[in-house]
N, C-alpha and C positions, 0 to 999 in steps of 0.2 A: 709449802709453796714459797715461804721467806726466807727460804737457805741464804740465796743470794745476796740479803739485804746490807750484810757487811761493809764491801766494797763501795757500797754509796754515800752509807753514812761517812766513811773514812774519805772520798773523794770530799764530799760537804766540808767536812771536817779541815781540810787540808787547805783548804779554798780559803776557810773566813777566819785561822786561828794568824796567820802575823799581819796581815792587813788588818782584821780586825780590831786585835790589840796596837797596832800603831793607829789606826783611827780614835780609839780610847784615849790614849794619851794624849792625841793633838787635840778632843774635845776636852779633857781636863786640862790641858795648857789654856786654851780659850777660856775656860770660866775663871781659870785662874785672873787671869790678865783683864776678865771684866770685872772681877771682885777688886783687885788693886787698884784700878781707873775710879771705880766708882768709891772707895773706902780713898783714897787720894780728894777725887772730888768735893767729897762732902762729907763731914765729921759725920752728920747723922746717921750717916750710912754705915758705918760700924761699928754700932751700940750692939750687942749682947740683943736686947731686946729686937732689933731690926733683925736678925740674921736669925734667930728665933720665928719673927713673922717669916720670914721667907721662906723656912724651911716649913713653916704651919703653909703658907700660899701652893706651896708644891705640889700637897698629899692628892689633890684631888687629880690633877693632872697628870701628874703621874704615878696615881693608882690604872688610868686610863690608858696611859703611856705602854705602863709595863703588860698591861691585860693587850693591845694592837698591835705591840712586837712580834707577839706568837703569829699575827696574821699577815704581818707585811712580811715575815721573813718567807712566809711561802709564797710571795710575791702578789698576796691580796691587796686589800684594802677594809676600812670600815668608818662608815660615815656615818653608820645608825649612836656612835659612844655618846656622843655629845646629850641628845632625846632619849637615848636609851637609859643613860643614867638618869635623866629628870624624872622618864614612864618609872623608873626604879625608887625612885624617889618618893613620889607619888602612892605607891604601892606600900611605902614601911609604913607612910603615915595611913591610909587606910586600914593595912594591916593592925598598924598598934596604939591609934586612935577611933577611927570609927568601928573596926570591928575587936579594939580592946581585947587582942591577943597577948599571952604571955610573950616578954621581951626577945628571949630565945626563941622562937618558936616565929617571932615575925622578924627577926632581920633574915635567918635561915630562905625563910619562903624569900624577901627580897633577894638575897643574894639568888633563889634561883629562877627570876623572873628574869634575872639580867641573863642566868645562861638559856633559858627559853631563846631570850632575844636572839643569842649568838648561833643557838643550834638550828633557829629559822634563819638567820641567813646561812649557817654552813649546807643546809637544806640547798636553800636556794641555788647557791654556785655550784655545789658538788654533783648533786643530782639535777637540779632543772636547768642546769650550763649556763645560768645566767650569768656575766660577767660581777666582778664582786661591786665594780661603783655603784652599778644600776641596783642590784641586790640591794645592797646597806641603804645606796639614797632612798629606794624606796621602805625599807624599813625604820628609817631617819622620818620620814614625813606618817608615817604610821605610830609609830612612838610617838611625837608630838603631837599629834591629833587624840591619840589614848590619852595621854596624860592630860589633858584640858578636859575629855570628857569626861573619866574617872572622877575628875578634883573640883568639877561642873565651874571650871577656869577660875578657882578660888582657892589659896594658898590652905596647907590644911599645919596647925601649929601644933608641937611639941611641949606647950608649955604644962600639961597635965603628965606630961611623963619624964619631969627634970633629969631622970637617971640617965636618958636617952643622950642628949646633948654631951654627958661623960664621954661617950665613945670619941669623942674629937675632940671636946675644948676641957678635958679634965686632964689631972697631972702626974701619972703613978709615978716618973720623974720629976724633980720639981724644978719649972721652968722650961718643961719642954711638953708640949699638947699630947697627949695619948696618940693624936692625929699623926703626928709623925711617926711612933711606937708603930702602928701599922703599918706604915709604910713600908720601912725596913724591913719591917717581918716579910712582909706581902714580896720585896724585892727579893730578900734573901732565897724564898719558896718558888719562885719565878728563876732566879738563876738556876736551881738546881734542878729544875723541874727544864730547864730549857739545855744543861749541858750534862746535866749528870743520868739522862733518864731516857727510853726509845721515844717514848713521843716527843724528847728535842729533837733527840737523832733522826727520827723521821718529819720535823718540820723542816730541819737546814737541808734533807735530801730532795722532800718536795719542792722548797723554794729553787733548789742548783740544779734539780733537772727533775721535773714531775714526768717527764715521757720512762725516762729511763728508772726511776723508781718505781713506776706501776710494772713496768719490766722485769722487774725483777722481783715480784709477786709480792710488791706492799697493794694494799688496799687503800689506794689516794685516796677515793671518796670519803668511806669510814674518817677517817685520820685529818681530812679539811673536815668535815662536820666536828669531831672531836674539840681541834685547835679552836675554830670560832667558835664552841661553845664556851671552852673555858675564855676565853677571852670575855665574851659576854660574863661571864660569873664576876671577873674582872669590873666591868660596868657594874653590876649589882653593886660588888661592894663599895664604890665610888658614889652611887647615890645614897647609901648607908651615910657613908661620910660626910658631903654636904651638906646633907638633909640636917646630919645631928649639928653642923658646924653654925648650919644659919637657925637653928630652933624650930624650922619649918621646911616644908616642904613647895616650893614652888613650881608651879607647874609650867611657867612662860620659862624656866632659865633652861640651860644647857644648850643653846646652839653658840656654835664657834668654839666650845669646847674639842669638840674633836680635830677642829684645824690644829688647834696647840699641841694636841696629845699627838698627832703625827707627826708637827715638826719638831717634839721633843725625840723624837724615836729618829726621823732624818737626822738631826743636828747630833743625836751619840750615833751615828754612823750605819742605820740598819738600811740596808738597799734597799729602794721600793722596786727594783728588781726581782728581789731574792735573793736566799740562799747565804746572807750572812747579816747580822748582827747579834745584841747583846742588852742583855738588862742593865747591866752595869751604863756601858755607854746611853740608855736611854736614860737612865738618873742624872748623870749627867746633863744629858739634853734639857729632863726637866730643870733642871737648878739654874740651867743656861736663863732661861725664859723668866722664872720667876726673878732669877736677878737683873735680866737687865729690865724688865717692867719694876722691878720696886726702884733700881736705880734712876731709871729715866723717869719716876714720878715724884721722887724726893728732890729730883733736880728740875721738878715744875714744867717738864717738855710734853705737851700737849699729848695727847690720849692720837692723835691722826697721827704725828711724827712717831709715835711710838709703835706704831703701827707698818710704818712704813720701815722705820729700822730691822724689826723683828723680821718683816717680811725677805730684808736682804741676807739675814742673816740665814734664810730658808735657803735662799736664793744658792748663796755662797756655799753654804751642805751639800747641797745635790751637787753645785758642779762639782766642787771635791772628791765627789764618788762619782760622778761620769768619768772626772780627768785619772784617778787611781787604775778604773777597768779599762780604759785606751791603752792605757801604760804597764798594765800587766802579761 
């Protein structure tokens, strides 16, 4: 019944490879040009050691980043990453403090708490038709509510299992966080998984035309359920990361996290249309963020103004990719 499916991958395909790649580039000319402003600006800002934090500030955001690109390129959304990663959070330290599980054995389980998370919302939109904001918000305020009564609204600490905190703030390089070491890996395994493999090829088909890909005898449902679960797995291992980054596990943090991890994925160019972006460009995106929040806080510019920058800087992405598809 998938004979078909050839021609849509190749239409997808055709769609997002030179736009896409010019969108990469005019977002790496951007961070360029804010790295230079801000290393101009201010000496502190390009110490070795600062561009190290920056790049340690990123991992979490865009472990998240790159886990909600699989789901905006099919023109969803996900609002549960944010809570979902803290419920994940929550879950290592129960896992491998209170219920004093081998180390393996409980990040495994976390990482597959976060795809639960994803495969109830692919649940939700595939089969119950819910649309994806309603789906995630309401998975968003269920995750936050689990994690507060899991953690009975009490931080749970890592300090009896020092090895733990290695996974982020330890140095198999030395002077760069394991934390980062992840990341790249996690990027690398996301690209290839998103251009070299069918389940890319069938996300950039569903996102470019989901009428015409059930058409031609893909199983949309299957295949959105798939995408936001791994995306979720995604989440899991993001609250892996924090958790070991801050020695505990908190159960009040993670909202507004997912505002940034989208508009890391907007700002490297993935349509919240559908049907085109990229990991690479969503790295980018993240690095966007993290740099101009460390630059605008080493230059003393209130936390509200910084706020309001970033938010133009959202602003300015999307019309960039409104003004690209009027023009195409």
């Amino acid at each position: 019944m998938s004979t078909a499916t050839a021609p849509v991958a190749t239409t997808a395909e055709k769609r997002t490879d030179i736009r896409g790649r010019l969108q990469q580039l005019l977002a790496f000319g951007g961070l360029i040009v804010i790295v230079v402003f801000f290393a101009v600006a201010n000496e502190n800002f390009r110490t070795f050691s600062n561009f190290t934090a920056i790049l340690f500030s990123t991992v979490v955001i865009g472990v998240l980043a790159v886990g909600t690109t699989f789901v905006i390129i099919t023109g969803g959304i996900d609002l549960s990453i944010g809570t979902g990663m803290t419920l994940c959070a929550v879950m290592s330290g129960t896992f491998l403090i209170n219920w004093n599980l081998p180390l393996g054995l409980g990040l495994v389980l976390t990482v597959l708490v976060g795809g639960l998370i994803g495969f109830v919302n692919g649940c939700s939109v595939a089969f119950l038709k819910l649309p994806p904001f309603i789906a995630t918000l309401a998975m968003m305020l269920i995750a936050q509510g689990l994690a507060l009564v899991i953690s009975g609204s009490a931080p749970i600490y890592f300090s009896a299992l020092p090895v733990f905190s290695k996974i982020s703030t330890g140095e198999i390089i030395p002077r760069v966080p394991n934390a980062v070491l992840v990341l790249v890996v996690l990027a690398v395994l996301a690209a290839i998984l998103l251009n070299r493999t069918l389940f890319g090829r069938y996300t950039f088909s569903i996102g470019s035309n989901e009428e015409a890909t059930a058409l031609s005898g893909i199983n949309v449902r299957k295949w959105k359920v798939l995408i936001y679960t791994v995306a979720g797995l995604f989440t899991g291992i993001a609250g892996i990361m924090i958790s070991a980054r801050l020695g505990s596990a908190q159960p009040a943090t993670g909202q507004g996290y997912e505002l940034q991890a989208i508009a890391a994925v907007v700002i490297g160019g993935t349509s919240l249309t559908g049907g085109k972006g990229s990991i690479v460009g969503t790295i980018i995106g993240a690095l966007i963020i993290s740099v101009l929040n460390n630059g605008l806080r080493i230059m003393s510019i209130p936390q509200e103004w910084q706020n309001v920058i970033l938010g133009l800087v959202i602003l300015g992405a999307v019309y960039a990719d409104m003004a690209r598809k009027r023009t195409a």
